[in-house]
C-alpha positions as CSV (number, residue, x, y, z in Angstrom):
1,X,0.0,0.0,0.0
2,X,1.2,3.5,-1.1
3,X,1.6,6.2,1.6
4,X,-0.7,8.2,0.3
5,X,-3.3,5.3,0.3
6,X,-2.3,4.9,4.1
7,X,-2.3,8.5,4.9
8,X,-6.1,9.1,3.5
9,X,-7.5,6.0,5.1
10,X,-6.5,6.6,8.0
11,X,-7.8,10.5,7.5
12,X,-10.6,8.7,6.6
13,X,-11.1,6.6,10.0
14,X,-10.0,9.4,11.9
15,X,-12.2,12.4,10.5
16,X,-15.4,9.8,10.9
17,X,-14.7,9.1,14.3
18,X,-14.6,12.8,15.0
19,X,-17.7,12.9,12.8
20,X,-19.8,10.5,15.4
21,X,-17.9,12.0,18.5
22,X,-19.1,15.5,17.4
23,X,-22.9,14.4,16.4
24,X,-23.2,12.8,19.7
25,X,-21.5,15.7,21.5
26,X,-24.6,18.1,19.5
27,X,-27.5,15.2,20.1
28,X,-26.3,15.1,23.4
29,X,-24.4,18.4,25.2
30,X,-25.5,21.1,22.8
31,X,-29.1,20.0,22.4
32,X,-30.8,22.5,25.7
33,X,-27.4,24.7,25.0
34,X,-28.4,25.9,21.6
35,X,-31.2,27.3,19.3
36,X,-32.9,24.8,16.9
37,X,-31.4,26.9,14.6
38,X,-27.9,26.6,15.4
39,X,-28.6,23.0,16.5
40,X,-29.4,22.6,12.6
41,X,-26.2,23.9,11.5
42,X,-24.5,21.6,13.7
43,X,-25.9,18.7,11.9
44,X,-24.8,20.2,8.3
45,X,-21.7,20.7,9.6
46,X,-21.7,16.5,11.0
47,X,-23.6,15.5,8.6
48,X,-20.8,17.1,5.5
49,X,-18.1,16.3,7.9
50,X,-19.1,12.1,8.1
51,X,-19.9,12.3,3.7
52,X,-16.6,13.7,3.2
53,X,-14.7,11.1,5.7
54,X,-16.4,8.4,3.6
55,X,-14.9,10.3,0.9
56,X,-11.8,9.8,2.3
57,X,-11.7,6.5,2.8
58,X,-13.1,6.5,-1.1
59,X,-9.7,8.4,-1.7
60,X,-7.5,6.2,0.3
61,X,-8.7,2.7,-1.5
62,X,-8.7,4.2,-5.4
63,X,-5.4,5.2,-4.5
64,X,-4.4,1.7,-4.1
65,X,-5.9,1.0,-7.6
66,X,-4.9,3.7,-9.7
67,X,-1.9,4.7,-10.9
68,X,-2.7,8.9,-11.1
69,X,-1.6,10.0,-7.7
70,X,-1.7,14.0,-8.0
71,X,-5.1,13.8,-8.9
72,X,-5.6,11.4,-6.4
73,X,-3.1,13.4,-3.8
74,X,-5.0,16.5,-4.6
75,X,-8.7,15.0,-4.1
76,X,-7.7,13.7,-0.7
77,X,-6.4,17.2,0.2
78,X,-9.1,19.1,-1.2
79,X,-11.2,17.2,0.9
80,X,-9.9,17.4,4.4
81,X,-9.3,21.5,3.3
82,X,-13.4,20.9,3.2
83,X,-14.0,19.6,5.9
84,X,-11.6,21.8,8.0
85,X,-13.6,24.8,6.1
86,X,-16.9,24.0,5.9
87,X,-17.4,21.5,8.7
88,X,-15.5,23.5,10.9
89,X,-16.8,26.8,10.3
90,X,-20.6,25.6,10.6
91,X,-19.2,23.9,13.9
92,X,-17.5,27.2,15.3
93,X,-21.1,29.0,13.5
94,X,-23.1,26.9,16.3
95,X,-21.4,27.8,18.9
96,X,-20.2,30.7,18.7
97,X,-23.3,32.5,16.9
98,X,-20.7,35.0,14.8
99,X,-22.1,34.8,11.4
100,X,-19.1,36.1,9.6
101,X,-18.0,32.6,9.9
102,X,-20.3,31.4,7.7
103,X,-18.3,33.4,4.8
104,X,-16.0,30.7,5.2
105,X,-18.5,28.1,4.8
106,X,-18.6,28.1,0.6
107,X,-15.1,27.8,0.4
108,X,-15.3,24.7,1.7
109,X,-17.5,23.7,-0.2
110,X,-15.9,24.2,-3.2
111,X,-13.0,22.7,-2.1
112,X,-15.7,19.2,-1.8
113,X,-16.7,20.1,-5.2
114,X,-13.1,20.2,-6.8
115,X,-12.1,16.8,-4.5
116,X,-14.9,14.5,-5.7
117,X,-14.3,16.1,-9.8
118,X,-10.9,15.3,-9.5
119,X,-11.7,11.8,-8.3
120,X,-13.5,11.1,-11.1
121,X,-10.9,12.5,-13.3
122,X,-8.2,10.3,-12.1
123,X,-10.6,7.5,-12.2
124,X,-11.8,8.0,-16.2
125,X,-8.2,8.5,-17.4
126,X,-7.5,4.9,-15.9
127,X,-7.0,3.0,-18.8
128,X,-8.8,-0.4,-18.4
């Protein structure tokens, strides 16, 4: 297994055990703490935050197939950036209740965007 395979599995395992820590910290902590409001941006932010882990681990096992590892590299990447940006600026959103922070929010989800279009990239110019 490559390093780069290694490295976004294990991103993988770890950002969706942070995923279910923080969903159960909001179900469970933050649920007579915060408005429903700000109790549905938590769950955007968990909810994007356990996709793109998946995602990761998507990464991490196509990288043990495929021979393209920028685009590979750079997917994995883009998609911890994501999550680090939109995840984490919905989570600090919630509790914080400073709305500039949701400026940061599309940015991350861009960087999703770009991650899963260059996974697909990598994967059509595969040859079979």
């Amino acid at each position: 297994m490559t390093s780069a395979a290694r490295f976004f599995l294990a991103a993988g395992g770890l950002a969706a055990f942070a995923a279910v820590a923080l969903g159960a910290f909001g179900a469970h902590a933050l649920k007579e703490r915060l408005s429903p409001e700000m109790l549905a941006v938590w769950h955007t932010a968990v909810e994007y935050h356990l996709f793109h882990a998946i995602g990761l681990l998507a990464v991490g096992l196509v990288a043990t197939q495929l021979p393209a590892p920028a685009l590979i590299k750079w997917s994995g990447w883009l998609m911890l950036a994501g999550i680090v940006l939109f995840s984490g600026s919905l989570y600090a959103l919630a509790l914080t209740g400073v709305r500039w922070l949701g400026a940061v929010t599309p940015a991350g989800g861009t960087a999703f965007l770009a991650a899963w279009a260059l996974l697909v990239v990598a994967i059509l110019r595969t040859e079979t």
